[in-house]
C-alpha positions in Angstrom: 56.4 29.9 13.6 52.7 29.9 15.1 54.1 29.7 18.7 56.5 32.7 17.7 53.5 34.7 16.0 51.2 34.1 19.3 54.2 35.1 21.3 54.6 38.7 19.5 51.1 39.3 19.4 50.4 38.4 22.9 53.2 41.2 24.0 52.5 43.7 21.4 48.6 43.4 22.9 50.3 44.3 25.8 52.7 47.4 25.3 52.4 50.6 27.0 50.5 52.6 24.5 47.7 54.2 26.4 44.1 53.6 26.1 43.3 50.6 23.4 42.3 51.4 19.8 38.9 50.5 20.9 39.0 52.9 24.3 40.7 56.0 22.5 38.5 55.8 19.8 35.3 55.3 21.8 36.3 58.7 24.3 36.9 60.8 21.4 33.3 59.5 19.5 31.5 60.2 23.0 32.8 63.5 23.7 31.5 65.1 20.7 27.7 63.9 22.3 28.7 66.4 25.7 29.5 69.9 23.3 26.4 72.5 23.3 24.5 72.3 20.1 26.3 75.2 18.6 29.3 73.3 18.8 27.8 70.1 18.1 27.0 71.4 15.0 30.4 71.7 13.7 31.2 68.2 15.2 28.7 65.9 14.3 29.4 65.8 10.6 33.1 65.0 11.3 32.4 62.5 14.1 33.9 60.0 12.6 37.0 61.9 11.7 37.7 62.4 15.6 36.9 58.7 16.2 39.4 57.7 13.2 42.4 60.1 14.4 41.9 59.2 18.1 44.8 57.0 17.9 47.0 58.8 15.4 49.6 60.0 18.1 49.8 55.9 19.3 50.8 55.3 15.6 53.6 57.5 15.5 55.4 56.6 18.7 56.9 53.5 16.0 58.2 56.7 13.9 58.8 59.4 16.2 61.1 59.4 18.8 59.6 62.3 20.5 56.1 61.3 20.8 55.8 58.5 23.9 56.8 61.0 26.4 53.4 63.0 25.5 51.8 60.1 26.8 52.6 59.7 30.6 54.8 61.3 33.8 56.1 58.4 36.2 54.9 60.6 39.5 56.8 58.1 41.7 60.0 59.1 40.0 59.7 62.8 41.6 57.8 61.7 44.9 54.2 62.1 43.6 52.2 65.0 41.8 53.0 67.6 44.2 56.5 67.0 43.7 56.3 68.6 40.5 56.4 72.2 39.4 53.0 72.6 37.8 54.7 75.3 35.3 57.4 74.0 32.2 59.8 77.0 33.0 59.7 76.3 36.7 59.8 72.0 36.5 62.4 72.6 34.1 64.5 74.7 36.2 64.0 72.0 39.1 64.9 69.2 37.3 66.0 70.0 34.0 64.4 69.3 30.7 66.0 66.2 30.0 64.8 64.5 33.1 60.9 65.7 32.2 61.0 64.4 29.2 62.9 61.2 30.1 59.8 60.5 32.8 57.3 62.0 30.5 55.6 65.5 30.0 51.6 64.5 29.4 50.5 67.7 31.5 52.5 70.2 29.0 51.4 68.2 25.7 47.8 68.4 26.5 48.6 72.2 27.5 50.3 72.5 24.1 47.7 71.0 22.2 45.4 72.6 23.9 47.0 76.1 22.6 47.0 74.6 19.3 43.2 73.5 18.9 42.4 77.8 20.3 44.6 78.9 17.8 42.8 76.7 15.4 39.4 78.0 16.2 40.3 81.6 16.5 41.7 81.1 12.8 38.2 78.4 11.8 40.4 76.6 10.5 38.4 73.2 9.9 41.1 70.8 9.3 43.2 71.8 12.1 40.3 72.1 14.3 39.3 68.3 13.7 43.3 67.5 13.8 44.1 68.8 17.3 40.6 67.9 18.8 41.7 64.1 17.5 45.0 64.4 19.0 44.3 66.3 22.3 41.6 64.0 23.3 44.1 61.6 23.1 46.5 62.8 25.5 43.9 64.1 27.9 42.4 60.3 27.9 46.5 58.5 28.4 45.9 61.2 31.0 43.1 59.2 33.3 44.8 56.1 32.9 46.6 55.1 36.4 49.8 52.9 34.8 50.1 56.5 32.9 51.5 57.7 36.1 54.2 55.2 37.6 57.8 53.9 36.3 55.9 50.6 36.8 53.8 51.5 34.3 53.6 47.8 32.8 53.6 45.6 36.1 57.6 44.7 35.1 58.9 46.3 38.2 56.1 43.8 40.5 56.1 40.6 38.5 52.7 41.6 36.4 54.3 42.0 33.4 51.1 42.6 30.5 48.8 44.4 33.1 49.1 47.4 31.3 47.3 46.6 28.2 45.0 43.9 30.2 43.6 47.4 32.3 43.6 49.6 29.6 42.6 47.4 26.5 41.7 44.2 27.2 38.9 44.9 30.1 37.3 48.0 27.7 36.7 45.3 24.6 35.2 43.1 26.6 33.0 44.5 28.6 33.0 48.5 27.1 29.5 48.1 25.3 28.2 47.3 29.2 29.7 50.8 30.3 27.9 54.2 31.1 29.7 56.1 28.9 27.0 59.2 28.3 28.2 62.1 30.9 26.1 64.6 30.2 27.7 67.9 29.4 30.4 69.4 29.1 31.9 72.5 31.2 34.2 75.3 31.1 37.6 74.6 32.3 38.9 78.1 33.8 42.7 76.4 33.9 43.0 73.8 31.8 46.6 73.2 32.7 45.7 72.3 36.2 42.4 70.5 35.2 45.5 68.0 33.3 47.4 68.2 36.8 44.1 67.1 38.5 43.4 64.3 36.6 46.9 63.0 37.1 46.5 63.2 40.7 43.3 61.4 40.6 44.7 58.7 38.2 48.1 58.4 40.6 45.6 57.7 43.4 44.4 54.7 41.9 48.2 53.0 40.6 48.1 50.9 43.7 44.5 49.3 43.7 45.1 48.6 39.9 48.4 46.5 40.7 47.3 44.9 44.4 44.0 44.0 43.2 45.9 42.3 39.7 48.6 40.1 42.2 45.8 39.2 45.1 43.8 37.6 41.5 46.5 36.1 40.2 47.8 34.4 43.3 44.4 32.6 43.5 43.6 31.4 39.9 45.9 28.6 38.2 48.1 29.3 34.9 46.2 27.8 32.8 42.9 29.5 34.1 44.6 32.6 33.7 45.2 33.3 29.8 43.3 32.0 26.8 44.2 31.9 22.9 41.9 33.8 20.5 42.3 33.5 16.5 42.0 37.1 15.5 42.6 36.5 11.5 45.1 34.3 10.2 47.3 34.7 14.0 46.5 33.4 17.5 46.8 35.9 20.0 48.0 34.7 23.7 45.4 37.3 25.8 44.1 36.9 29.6 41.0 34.7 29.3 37.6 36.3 30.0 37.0 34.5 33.4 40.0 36.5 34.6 39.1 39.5 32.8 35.7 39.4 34.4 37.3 38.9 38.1 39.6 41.3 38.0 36.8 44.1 36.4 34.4 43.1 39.9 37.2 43.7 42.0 37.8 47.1 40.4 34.7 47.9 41.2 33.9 50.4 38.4 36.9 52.2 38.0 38.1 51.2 34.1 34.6 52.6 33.9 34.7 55.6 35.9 38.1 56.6 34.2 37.0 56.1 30.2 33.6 58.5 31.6 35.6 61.2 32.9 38.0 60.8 30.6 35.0 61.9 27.9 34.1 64.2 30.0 37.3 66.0 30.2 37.9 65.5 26.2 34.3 67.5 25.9 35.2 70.3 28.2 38.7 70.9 26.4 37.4 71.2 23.3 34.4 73.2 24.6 36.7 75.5 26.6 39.3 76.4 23.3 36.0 77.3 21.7 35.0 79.9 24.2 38.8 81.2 24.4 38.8 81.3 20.7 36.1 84.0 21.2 33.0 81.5 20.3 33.3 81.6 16.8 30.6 80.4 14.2 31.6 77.7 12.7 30.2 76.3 8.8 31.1 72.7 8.8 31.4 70.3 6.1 32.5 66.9 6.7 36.6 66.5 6.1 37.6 64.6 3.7 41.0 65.6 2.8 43.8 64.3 4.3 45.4 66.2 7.3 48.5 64.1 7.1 50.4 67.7 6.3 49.6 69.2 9.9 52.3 66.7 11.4 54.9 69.3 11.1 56.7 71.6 13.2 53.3 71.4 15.9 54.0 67.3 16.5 57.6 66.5 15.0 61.1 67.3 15.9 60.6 71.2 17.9 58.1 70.0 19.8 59.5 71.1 23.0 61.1 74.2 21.4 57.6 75.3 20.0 56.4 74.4 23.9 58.8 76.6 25.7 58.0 79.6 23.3 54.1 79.4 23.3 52.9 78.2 26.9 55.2 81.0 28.0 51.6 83.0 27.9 50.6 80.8 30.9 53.4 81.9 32.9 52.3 85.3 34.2 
């Protein structure tokens, strides 16, 4: 039963789920520190509300059927980023919807949510505001991660089955409190569909390194060099050991950190930018306390893409 528990653990650890608990949460807590002081304002009582919900949408992927594509687009599937149709109405008409969403549709849920969070401030709605800042700065951070954009998004297709969470999770917990993760400010997006494009494209660029850099590693290190076990409560957890961990970060050279600093860069500058469309309103804040549990609805559930081909339609023209 303990070899079984270990066993789960070690592939759960591993699923493709963007950013770790640890990462998503981290992004979303830093980017509040990048918004102008009038904006700041509104934020810094609810900081940890936007650190708590970071990882909401990763939680419903077990109980929504819709949510995973929201988190990735396997480029390689089409040819790469310029493959694509940059517009729903025109990719859609290319390759049809169910093929987007079979291969994912993270551009057009961080356009979506993006909608959603300007709506929010035009109407100051608080709780809404807090919601889709949590949520969009989720997808905009799945976003920078390279295995985000490739059908080999979890090494299965090269034999490096588990580098998925090892990149994104495992490598941020260990050494994250070593990162520079303080970007300075944030800035205006003036498209902030094809800021999402452009960070694909930059986080395509790196799919290869991430994988050749894993394999040229692993053919030089022995088995049992390779993974450790760690107790983590009352279950042992089968995990890539630390001395791997700390190899394969050197040979990145910087880029787990590069990607989590832009990535809190861009999470500032989308929140930043809805304000200013929203028309800069003043905002009163009070730190939220109620539950927001009731916003799930129509926005996040089942007419997802029917609410996304209605509303982004502004964007075409």
């Amino acid at each position: 039963m303990r070899l079984f528990l270990y066993c789960i653990c070690f592939l759960y650890g591993q699923s493709a789920s963007g950013w770790g608990f640890w990462a998503h949460q981290r992004i979303n807590y830093m980017a509040c520190f990048t918004l102008p002081p009038e904006l700041f304002g509104f934020y810094k009582p609810n900081i940890g509300y936007v650190f708590e919900h970071a990882v909401d949408p990763d939680k419903r992927r077990y109980s929504d059927p819709q949510e995973a594509p929201r988190h990735y687009m396997d480029l390689d599937r089409y040819g790469g980023v310029d493959a694509v149709p940059h517009r729903w109405n025109e990719a859609v008409e290319k390759y049809s919807e169910d093929t987007l969403v079979e291969h994912g549709i993270v551009p057009w849920a961080i356009q979506r949510f993006y909608y959603a969070l300007v709506r929010s401030f035009t109407e100051r709605d608080q709780a809404r505001i807090l919601y889709y800042s949590a949520v969009l700065g989720h997808y905009v951070g799945d976003a920078h991660v390279p295995l985000h954009c490739t059908r080999n998004y979890n090494g299965q297709l090269t034999g490096q089955k588990g580098i998925h969470g090892f990149w994104e999770s495992r490598l941020p917990e260990l050494f994250g409190d070593g990162f520079d993760l303080a970007p300075g400010p944030c800035k205006y997006l003036d498209d902030p569909l094809q800021k999402a494009w452009d960070i694909l494209r930059e986080s395509s660029a790196a799919v290869d390194s991430v994988l050749l850099f894993e394999r040229q590693l692993d053919s030089s290190t022995a088995p049992d060099q390779k993974f450790a076990f760690e107790d983590r409560g009352n279950i042992t957890v089968k995990t890539y050991s630390a001395a791997y961990a700390k190899k394969y970060l050197t040979m990145l050279d910087g880029q787990v950190e590069r990607r989590m600093y832009l990535a809190i860069l861009r999470v500032g500058s989308f929140w930043y930018s809805a304000w200013v469309d929203a028309g800069q309103p003043h905002l009163f804040s009070m730190p939220q306390t109620d539950s927001t549990e009731s916003i799930v609805d129509n926005e996040t559930a089942g007419s997802f893409l029917k609410i996304l081909k209605e509303r982004i339609c502004e964007d075409q023209h």
